[in-house]
C-alpha positions in Angstrom: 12.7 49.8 18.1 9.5 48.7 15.9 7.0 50.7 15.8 3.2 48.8 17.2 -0.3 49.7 16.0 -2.9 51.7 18.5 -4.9 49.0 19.1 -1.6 46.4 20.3 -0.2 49.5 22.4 -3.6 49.7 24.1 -3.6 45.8 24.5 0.0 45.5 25.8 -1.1 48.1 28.7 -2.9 46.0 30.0 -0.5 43.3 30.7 2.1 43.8 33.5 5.0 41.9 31.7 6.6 41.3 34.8 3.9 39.5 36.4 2.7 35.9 36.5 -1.1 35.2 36.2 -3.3 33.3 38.0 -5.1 31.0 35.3 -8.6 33.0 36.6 -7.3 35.9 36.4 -5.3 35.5 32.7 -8.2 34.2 30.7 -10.5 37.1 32.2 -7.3 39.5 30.7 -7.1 37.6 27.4 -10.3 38.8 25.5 -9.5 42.3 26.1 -6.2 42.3 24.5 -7.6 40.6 21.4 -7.2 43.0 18.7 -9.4 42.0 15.8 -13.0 42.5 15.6 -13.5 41.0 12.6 -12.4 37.3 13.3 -12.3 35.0 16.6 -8.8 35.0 16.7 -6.7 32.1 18.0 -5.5 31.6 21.2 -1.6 30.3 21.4 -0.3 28.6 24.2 3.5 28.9 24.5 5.4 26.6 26.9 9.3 27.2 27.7 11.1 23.9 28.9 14.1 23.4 30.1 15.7 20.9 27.7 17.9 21.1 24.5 16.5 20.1 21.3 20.2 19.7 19.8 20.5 16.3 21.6 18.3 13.8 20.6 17.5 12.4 23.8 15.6 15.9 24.6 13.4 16.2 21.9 9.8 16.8 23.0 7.1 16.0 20.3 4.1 14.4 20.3 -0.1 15.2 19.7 -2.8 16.1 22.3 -6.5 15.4 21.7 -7.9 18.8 22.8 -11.4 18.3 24.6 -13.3 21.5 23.1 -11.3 20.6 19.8 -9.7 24.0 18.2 -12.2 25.6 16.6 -10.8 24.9 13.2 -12.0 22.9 10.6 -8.9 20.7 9.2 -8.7 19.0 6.0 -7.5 15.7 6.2 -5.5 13.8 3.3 -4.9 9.7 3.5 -2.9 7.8 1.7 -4.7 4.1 2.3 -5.8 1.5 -0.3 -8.1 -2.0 -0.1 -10.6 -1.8 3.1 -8.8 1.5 4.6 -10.2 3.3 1.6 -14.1 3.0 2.9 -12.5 3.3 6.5 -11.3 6.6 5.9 -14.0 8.3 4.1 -16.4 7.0 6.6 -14.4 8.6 9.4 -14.6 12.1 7.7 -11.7 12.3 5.8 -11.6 15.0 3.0 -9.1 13.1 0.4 -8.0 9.4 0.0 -6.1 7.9 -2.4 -3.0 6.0 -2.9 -0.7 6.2 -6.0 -3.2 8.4 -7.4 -3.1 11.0 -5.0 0.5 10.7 -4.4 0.7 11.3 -8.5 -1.8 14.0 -7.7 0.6 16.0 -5.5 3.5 15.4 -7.3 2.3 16.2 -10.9 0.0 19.1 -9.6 1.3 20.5 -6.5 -1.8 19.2 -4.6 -1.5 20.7 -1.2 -5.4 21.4 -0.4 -5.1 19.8 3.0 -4.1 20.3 6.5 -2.7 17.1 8.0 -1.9 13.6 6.2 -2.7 10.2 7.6 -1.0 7.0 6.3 -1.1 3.1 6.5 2.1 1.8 7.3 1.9 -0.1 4.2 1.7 2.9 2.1 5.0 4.9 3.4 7.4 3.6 0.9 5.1 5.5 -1.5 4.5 8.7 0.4 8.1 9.0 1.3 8.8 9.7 -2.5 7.2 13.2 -1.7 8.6 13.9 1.8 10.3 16.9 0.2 6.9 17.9 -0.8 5.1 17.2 2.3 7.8 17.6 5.1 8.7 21.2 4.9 4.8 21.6 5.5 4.5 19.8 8.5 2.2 17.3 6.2 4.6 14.3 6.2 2.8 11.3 8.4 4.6 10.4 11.8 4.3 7.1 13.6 5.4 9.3 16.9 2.7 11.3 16.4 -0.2 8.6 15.6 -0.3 9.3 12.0 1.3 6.6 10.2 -1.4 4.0 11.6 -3.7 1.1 10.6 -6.4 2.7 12.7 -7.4 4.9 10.1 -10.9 5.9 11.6 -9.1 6.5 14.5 -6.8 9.0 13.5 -9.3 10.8 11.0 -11.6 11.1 14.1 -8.7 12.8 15.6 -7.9 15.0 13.6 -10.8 16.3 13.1 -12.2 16.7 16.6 -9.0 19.2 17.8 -5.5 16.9 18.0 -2.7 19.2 17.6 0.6 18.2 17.0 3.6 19.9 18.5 7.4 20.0 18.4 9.8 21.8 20.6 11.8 24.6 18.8 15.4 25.4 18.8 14.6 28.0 21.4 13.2 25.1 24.0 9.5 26.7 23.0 6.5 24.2 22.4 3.5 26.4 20.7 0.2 25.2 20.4 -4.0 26.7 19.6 -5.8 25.7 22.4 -8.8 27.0 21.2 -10.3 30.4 20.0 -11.4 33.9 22.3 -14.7 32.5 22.3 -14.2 29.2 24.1 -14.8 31.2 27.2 -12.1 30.4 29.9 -13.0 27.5 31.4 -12.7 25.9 27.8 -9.6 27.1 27.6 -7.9 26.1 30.3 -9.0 23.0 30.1 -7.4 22.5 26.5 -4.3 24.3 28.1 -3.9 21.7 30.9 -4.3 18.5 28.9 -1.3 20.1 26.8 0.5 21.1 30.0 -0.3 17.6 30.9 1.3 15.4 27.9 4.0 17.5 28.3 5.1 16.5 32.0 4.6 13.1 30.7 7.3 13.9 27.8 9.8 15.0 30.2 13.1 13.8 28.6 15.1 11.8 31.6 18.3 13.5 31.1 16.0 16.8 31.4 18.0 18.7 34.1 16.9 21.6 36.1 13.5 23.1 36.0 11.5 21.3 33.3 8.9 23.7 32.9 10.1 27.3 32.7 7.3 29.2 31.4 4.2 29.4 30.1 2.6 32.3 28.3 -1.0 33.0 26.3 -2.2 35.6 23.9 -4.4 35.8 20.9 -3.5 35.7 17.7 -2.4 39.3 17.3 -2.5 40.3 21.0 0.1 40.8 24.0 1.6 37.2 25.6 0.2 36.9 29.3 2.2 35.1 31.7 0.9 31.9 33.8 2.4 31.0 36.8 3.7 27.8 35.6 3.0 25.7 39.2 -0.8 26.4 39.4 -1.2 25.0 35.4 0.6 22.0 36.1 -1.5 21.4 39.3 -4.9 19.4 39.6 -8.0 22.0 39.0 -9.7 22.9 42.0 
């Protein structure tokens, strides 16, 4: 068995791992297993669903607009050209380019970003660096609102707290919904509008119990169980 620091094994004692949580009384728990004094650490989201991601029909993805954002500042790359060019640095975008910056990432391993958004006109030319951007979860998705002539739009986004997500192999959707010093109304607020795209992605030939589980913790802290009903139902 692996051994765990001092500070997790204090953490973890708080939890009872057999126990589901009221949300009032998890996200009063969570900021005392946070481990880290040095940064605001994360805090994950982690939602088990009853489907399987090895048939097509059952693949949950898709992007939530969080509404207290994430707490992180993303960089955001477009590919655009013409009128989209002024568009998209007026929205806040970091980088915008077109063949030059696709030359750019190709010639120099220009990376410096967090998420990429593209005109539909201009994917022919990105998709010569998929194999470059994919693996990094950089590649622009129409699925996901990213391959878009709403430019501002999407920039906004971004920027403001959208997260994209993708169910694992495992049937696991992970997600930031926000940081340990959100406070937990914040939090569960962000939590429910990603509980709540997620009942709207239910696959049809979904069988079973959709959602199974849902679990929190910090970046380096214990997961706490939710009881999966009371997320899913309408705040009081």
């Amino acid at each position: 068995m692996a051994k765990v620091g001092k500070k997790f094994a204090a953490a973890a004692k708080l939890v009872d791992r057999q126990k589901k949580y009221s949300i009032k009384d998890a996200f009063e728990l969570l900021p005392k297993t946070k481990i880290s004094s040095k940064f605001d650490e994360t805090v994950d989201l982690a939602v088990r669903l009853g489907v399987d991601p090895k048939h097509a029909d059952q693949m949950v993805r898709g992007a939530v607009v969080l509404p207290h954002g994430t707490g992180k500042s993303v960089r955001v790359a477009v590919f655009a050209k013409g009128d989209k060019v002024k568009e998209a640095q007026e929205a806040g975008a970091d980088v915008v380019g077109s063949d030059d910056l696709v030359a750019r990432i190709q010639n120099e391993n220009f990376l410096d970003f967090d998420a990429a958004v593209a005109t539909p006109d201009m994917m022919g030319l990105v998709g010569k660096i998929g194999r470059l951007l994919g693996p990094r979860g950089l590649m622009p998705n129409p699925k996901v609102g990213t391959v878009t002539t709403d430019v501002s739009r999407a920039v906004r986004e971004l920027k403001g707290g959208r997260v994209e997500f993708r169910v694992e192999k495992t049937g696991i959707v992970h997600a930031p919904i926000g940081k340990v010093s959100f406070g937990s109304k914040k939090l569960e607020e962000n939590g429910r509008a990603l509980v709540e795209l997620l009942l709207k992605l239910k696959p049809q030939t979904a069988k079973g119990t959709y959602v199974r589980s849902i679990t929190i913790s910090t970046t380096l802290g214990p997961g706490i169980k939710l009881e999966p009903n009371e997320l899913q139902a309408a705040p009081a």
